[in-house]
N, C-alpha and C positions, 0 to 999 in steps of 0.2 A: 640192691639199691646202693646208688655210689655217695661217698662219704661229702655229699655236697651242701649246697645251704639247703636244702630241704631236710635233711638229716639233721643239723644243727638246730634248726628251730623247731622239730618234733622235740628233742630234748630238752629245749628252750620251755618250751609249749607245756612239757609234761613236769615240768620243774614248779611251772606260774602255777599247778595244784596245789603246791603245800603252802602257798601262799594265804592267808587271810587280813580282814579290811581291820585295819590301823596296826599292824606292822611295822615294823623296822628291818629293813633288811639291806644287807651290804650284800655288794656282787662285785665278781670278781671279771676280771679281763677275760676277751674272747668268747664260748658258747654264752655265760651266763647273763654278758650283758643285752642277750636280746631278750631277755626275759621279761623284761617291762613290755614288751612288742604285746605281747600273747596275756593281756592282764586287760578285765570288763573296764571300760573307762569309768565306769563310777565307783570303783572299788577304789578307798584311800588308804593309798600306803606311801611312809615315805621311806625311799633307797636312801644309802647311807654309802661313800666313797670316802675312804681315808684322806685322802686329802682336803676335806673340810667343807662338803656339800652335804647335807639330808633334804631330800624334796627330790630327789631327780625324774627325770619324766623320763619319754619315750625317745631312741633317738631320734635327732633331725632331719629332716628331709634333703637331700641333695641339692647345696646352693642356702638352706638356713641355720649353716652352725653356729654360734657364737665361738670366734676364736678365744674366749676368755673362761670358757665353760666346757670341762673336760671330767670326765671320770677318773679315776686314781692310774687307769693305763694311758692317760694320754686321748682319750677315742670324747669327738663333741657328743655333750647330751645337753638335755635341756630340764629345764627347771619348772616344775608342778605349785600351783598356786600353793602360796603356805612355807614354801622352799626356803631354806636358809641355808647360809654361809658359816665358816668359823675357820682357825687354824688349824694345824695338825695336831698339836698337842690336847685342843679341845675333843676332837675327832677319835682320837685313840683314848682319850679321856672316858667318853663312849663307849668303847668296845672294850676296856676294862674293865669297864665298871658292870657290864651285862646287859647294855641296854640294848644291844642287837638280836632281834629274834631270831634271824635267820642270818646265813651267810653260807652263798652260792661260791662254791669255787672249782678251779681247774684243776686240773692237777696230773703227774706226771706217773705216780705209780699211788695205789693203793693194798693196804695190804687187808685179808681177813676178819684182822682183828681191830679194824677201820683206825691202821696209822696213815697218815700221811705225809707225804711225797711231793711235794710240786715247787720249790723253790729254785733248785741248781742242778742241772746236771754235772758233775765234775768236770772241769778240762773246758768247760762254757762261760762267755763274759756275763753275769745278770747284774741290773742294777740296785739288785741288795734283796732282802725277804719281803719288804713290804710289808703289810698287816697283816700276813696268813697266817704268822704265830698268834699274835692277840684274837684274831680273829676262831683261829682252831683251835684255844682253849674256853674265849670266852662268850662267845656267841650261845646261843640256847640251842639251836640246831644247827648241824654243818652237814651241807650238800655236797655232794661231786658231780660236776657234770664233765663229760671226758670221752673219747674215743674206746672204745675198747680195748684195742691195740695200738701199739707205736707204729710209724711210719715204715718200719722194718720189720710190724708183723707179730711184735713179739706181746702178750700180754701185759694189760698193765694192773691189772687182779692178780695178785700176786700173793702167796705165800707167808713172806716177809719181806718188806721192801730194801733194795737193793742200793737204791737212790737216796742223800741223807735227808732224815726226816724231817718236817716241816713242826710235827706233832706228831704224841702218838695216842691212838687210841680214842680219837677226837671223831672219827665220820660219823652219821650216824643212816646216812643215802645214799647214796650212787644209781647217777643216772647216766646209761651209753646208749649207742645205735642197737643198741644189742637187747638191754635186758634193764631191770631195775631192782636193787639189791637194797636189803636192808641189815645196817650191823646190830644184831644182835648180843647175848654175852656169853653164847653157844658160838657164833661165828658168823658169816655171812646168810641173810636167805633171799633166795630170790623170789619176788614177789609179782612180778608183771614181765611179760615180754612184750615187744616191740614187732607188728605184723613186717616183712615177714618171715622173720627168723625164728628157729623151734628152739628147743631144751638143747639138742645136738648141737646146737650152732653154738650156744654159750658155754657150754663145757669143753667145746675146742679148741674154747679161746681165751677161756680160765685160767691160772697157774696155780688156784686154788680149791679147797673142796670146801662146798656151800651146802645149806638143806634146801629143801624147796617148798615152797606155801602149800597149803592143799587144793588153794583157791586164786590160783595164777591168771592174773586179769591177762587179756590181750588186748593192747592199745594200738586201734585201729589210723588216730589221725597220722 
């Protein structure tokens, strides 16, 4: 299976599970923010964007964005009855203080012992961290959703991460094309694969060593 938008919102898709109705959850740029897509329209949850939206809906249809209504990467969303506005300061006010149940994010490497990685790679321009720090200490649960591997092949299940860290010790999910892992205080385990890749396919693409569930779902959508 090629790493395309169907791939992207199987992860998407299998993420919108740990979701439940009245929620706070922040999402981060790229796979996570389709995640509203794949959510029963009567479940009420409100999304949370550092830049000073809670309410955000689904994204918009081609031709109805509001050029004034963006998510924290720039990308149009729209806004769910009930939705509100505020500054950044109020925003990160929020996610200090714990009111985020969840927070979806990307990320560039993860390690075993669920540090993470996703802000800079060295030697690259970004425009700063963002909330991933307040976000990956103070959230109640932190997701990964991510490619297995970089563009070059190399794992991003790693050992100990190589890439400086965002946080450490913060995951506590990881969801790929691959597989889905949970951090435990023994180490990684894997809990679900993705049809249709087996146990071989993710230990070859590992940089780490993981236990395995007794009772590994296979997720067919």
């Amino acid at each position: 299976m090629g790493l395309g938008v169907d791939f992207r919102n199987r992860i998407a898709r299998r993420a919108s599970e740990e979701i439940y109705n009245g929620m706070v959850v922040n999402l981060g740029i790229g796979i996570p923010s389709l995640v509203p897509n794949h959510l029963p329209k009567d479940m009420m949850v409100m999304f949370h964007a550092e830049n000073g939206i809670t309410g955000m809906g689904a994204t918009p249809e081609k031709g109805q964005e509001d050029e004034n209504l963006c998510n924290a990467g720039g990308f149009p969303v729209t806004l769910n009855q009930g939705g509100s506005y505020c500054d950044s300061a109020i925003s990160f006010g929020m996610i200090r203080r714990g009111r985020v149940d969840i927070t979806i994010l990307g990320s560039l490497q993860v390690s075993q012992q669920g540090d993470l990685a996703n802000w800079i790679v060295p030697g690259k321009k970004v425009p700063g961290m963002g909330g991933a720090m307040e976000l990956a200490q103070k959230a109640k649960k932190v997701i990964v959703l991510m490619n297995h591997c970089d563009k070059a092949g190399n794992p991003k299940i790693v050992t100990n991460c190589t890439l400086p860290l965002t946080s450490s010790a913060c995951v506590d999910m990881i969801i790929t094309e691959l597989a889905i892992f949970t951090v435990t205080t023994e180490g990684l385990r894997l809990t679900e694969l993705f049809e249709p890749y087996d146990l071989r396919d993710v230990i070859n693409k590992t940089d780490c060593e993981f236990t395995i569930s007794d009772n590994v779902r296979k997720i067919i959508y």
